[in-house]
C-alpha positions as CSV (number, residue, x, y, z in Angstrom):
1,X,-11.2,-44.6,-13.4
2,X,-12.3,-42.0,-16.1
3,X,-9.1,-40.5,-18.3
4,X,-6.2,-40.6,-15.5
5,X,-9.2,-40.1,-12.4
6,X,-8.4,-42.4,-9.3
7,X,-11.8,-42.5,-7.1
8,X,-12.0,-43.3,-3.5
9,X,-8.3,-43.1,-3.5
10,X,-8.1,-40.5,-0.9
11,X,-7.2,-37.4,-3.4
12,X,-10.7,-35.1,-4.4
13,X,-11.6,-35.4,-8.0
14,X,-11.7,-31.6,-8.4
15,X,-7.9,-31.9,-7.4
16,X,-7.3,-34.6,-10.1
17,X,-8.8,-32.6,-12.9
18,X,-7.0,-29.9,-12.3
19,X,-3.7,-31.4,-11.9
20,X,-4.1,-33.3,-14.8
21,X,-5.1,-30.1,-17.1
22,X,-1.9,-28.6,-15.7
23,X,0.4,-31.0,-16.5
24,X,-1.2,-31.5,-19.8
25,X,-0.9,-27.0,-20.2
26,X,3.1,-28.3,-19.3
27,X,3.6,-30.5,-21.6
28,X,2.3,-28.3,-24.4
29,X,-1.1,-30.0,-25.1
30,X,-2.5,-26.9,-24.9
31,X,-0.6,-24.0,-26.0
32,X,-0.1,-20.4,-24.7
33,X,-3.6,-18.8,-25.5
34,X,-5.6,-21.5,-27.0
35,X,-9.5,-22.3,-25.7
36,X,-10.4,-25.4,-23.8
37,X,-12.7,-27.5,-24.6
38,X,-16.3,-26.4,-23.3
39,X,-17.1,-27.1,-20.0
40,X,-19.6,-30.1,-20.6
41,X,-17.1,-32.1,-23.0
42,X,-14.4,-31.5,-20.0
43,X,-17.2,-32.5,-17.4
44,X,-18.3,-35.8,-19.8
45,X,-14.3,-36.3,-20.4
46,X,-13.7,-36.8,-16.5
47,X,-17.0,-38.5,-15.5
48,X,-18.2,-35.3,-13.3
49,X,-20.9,-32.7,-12.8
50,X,-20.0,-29.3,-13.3
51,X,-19.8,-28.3,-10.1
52,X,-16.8,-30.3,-9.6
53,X,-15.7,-29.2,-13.4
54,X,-16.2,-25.3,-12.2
55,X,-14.1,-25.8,-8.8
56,X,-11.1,-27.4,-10.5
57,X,-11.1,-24.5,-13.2
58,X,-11.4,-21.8,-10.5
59,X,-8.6,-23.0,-8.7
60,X,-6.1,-22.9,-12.4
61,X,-7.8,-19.3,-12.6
62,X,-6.6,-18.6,-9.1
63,X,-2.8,-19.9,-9.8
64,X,-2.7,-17.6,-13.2
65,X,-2.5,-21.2,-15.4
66,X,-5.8,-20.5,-17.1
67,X,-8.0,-17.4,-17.7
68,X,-11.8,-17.7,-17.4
69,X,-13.4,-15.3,-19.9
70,X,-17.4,-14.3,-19.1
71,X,-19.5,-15.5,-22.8
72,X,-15.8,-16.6,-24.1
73,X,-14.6,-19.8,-22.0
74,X,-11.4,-20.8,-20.8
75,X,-8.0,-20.4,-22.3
76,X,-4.8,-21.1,-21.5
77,X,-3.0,-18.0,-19.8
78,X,-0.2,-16.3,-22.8
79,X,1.6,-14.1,-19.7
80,X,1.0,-10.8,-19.1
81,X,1.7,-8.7,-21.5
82,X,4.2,-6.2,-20.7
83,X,3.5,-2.3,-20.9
84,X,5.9,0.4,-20.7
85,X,4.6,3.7,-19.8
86,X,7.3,6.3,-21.7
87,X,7.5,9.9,-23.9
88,X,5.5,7.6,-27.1
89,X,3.1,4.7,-25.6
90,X,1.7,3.5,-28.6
91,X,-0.7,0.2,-28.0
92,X,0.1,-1.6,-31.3
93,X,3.7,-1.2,-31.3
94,X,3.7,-1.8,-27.4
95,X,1.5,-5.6,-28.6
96,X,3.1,-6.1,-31.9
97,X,6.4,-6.3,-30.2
98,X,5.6,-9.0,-28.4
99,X,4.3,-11.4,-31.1
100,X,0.7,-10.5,-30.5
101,X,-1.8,-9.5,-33.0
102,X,-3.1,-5.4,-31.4
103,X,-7.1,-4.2,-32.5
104,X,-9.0,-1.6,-31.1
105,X,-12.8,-0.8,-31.9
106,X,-14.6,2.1,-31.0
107,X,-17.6,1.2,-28.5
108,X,-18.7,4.7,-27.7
109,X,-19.2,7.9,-28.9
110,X,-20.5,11.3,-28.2
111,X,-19.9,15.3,-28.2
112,X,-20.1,16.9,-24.6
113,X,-18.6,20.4,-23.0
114,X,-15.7,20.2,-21.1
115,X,-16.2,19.9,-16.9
116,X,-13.9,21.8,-15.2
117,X,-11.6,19.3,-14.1
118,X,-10.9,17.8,-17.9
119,X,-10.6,21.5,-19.6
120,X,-7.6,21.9,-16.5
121,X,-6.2,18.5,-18.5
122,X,-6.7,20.1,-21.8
123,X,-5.9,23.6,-21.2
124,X,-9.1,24.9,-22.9
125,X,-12.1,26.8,-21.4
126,X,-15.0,24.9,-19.7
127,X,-17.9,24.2,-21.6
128,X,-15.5,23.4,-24.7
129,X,-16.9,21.0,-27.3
130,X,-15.1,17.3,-27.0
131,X,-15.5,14.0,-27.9
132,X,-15.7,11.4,-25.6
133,X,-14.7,8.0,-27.2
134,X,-15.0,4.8,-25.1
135,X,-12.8,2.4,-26.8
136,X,-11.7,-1.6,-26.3
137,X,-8.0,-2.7,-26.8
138,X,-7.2,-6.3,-27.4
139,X,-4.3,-8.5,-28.4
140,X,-4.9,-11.9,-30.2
141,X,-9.0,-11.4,-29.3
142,X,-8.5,-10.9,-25.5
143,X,-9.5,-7.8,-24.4
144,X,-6.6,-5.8,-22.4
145,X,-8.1,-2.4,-21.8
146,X,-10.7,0.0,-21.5
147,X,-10.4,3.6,-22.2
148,X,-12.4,6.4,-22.4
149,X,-10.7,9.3,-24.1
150,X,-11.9,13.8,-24.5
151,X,-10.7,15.7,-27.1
152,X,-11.0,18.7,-28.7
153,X,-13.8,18.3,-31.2
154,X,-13.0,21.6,-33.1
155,X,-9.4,20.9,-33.4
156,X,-10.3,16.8,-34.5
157,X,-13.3,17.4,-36.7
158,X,-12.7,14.0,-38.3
159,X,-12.1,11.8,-35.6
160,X,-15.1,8.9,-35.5
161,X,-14.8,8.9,-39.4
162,X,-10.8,7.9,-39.0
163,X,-11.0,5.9,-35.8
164,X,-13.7,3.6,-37.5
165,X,-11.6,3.1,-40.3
166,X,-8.0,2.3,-38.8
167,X,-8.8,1.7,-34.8
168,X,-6.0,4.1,-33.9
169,X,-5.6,6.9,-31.9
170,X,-2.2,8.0,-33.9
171,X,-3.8,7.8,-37.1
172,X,-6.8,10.0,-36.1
173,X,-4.6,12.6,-34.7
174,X,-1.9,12.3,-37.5
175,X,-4.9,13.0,-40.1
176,X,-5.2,16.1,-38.6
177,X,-1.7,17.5,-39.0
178,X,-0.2,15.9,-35.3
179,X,2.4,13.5,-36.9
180,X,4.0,13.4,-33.4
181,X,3.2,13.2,-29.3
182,X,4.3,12.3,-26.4
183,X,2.9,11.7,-23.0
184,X,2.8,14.3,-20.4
185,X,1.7,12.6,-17.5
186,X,0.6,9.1,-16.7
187,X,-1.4,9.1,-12.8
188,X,-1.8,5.3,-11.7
189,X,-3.8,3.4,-9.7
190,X,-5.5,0.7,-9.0
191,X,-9.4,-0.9,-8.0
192,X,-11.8,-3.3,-8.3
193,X,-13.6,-3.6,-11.3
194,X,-17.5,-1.9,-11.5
195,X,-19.2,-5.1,-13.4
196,X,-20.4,-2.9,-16.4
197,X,-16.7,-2.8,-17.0
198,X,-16.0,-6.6,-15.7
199,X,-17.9,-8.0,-18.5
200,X,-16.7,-5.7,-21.1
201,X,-13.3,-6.6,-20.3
202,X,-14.5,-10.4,-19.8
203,X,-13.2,-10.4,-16.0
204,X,-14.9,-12.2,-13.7
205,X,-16.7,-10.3,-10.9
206,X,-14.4,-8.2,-8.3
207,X,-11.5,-9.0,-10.5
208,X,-8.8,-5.9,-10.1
209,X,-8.0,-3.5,-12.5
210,X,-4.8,-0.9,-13.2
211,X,-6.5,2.7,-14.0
212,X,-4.0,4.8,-15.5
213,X,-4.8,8.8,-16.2
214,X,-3.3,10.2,-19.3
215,X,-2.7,13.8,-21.0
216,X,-0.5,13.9,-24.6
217,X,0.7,16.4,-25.7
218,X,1.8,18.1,-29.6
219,X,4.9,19.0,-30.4
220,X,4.3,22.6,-29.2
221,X,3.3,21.4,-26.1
222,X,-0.7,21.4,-26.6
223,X,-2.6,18.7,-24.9
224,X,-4.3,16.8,-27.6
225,X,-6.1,14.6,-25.6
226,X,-6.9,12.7,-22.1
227,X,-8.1,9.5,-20.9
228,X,-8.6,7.1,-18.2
229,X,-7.8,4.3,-19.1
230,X,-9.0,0.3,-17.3
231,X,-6.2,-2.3,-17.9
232,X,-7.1,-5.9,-16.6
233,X,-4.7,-6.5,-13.9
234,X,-4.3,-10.4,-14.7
235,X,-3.5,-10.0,-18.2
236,X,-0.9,-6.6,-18.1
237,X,1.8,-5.5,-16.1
238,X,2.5,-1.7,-16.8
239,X,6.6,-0.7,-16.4
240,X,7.8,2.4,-16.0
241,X,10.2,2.9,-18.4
242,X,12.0,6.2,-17.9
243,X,14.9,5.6,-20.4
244,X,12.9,4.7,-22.8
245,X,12.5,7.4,-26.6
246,X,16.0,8.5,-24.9
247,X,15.1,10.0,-21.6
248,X,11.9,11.9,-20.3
249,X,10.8,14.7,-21.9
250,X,11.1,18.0,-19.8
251,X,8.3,18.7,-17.6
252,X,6.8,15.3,-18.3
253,X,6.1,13.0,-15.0
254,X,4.4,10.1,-13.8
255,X,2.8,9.7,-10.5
256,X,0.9,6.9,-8.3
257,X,-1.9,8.4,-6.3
258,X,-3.5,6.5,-3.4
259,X,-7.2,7.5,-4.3
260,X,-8.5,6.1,-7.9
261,X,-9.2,8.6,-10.6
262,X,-13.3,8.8,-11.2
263,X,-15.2,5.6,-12.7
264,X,-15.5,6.4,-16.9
265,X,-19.2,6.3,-17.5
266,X,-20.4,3.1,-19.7
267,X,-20.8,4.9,-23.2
């Protein structure tokens, strides 16, 4: 008997592990978010091979009691963090409200004209200059989402100098005289992970994700900018929250659409 492990008693070993690393995650040996030990200390630690290790910590994965990270390891599951969609969706207030530390890093940029289908979204002609920013959201180190985002380059001149400083999105556009906006649509849906994206957001292969499809909007109405946007679906649960800012804003609306927007090309 290795550290609780009854052999030959009838009950796999791959079971044992992982009902003992449950019960342990109960009692509060390991708290909400923290690592594991690497998998050859918890293989050594039970008196197994990995395979055995690897099938215990896929079946945790599977119940939503651990989270397997690709590079990162495994770490004790913190809940799914809770997202409303309303008027102001703002990421750090959204992950600051729940006790969780909110970072965003820009992971690609470049300028590029408007297709026709994202100057309909902005409301300016085709072949217009934008930037196209792919960014990474995370809260407390795990990533969350992926975004890729167009605006106006003429009207945001500034924007990779601001976003590289402060990570935000509210800050770029309030440097540029747009100290308020508010979300005019939000089109969700939902599909399985292409694995350029998997391993940016340290999913494992075919793992789901929530694609949401954005426009804000200025106070006058103006579209500032438009995303797609790749939430991993273990780790968020977006809510539509129509009271929330007091009320929808006129003319704003939210939809779910059966067929996924298109795939945001790897920046």
């Amino acid at each position: 008997m290795t550290d609780g492990m009854e052999r030959g008693g009838g009950i796999a070993l791959w079971r044992q592990i992982a009902e003992l690393i449950r019960s342990e995650i109960a009692a509060g040996t390991h708290g909400p978010g923290e690592r594991l030990p690497p998998e050859a200390d918890l293989a050594a630690r039970f008196g197994v091979n990995r395979h055995t290790l690897r099938r215990a910590m896929a079946v945790l994965a599977e119940e939503n009691v651990v989270r397997i990270d690709q590079g990162r390891g495994t770490f004790v599951q913190s809940g799914r963090l809770s997202y409303p969609i309303r008027r102001r969706t703002r990421f750090s207030e959204i992950v600051s409200a729940q006790a969780r530390e909110p970072s965003g890093r820009m992971i690609g940029h470049r300028l590029e004209p408007a297709d026709e289908r994202v100057a309909e979204r902005l409301k300016v002609p085709a072949g217009t200059p934008l930037h196209r920013v792919e960014t990474l959201s995370v809260a407390d180190g795990v990533p969350i989402s992926l975004a890729d985002h167009w605006i106006p380059a003429d009207r945001f001149p500034r924007l990779v100098e601001v976003y590289a400083e402060t990570g935000s999105f509210t800050k770029v556009l309030a440097a540029h005289g747009v100290t308020d906006y508010t979300r005019r649509s939000t089109r969700v849906s939902a599909r399985v992970a292409e694995p350029a994206e998997a391993q940016r957001l340290g999913l494992a292969a075919g793992a789901a994700v929530l694609v949401t499809e954005n426009i804000d909007v200025d106070a006058a109405g103006l579209p500032v900018q438009t995303s797609v946007t790749l939430f991993a679906g273990d780790r968020i649960e977006l809510v539509i929250d129509q009271a929330g800012d007091q009320g929808t804003e006129q003319g704003a609306d939210l939809a779910t659409e059966p067929e996924p927007p298109p795939a945001a090309d790897p920046a």
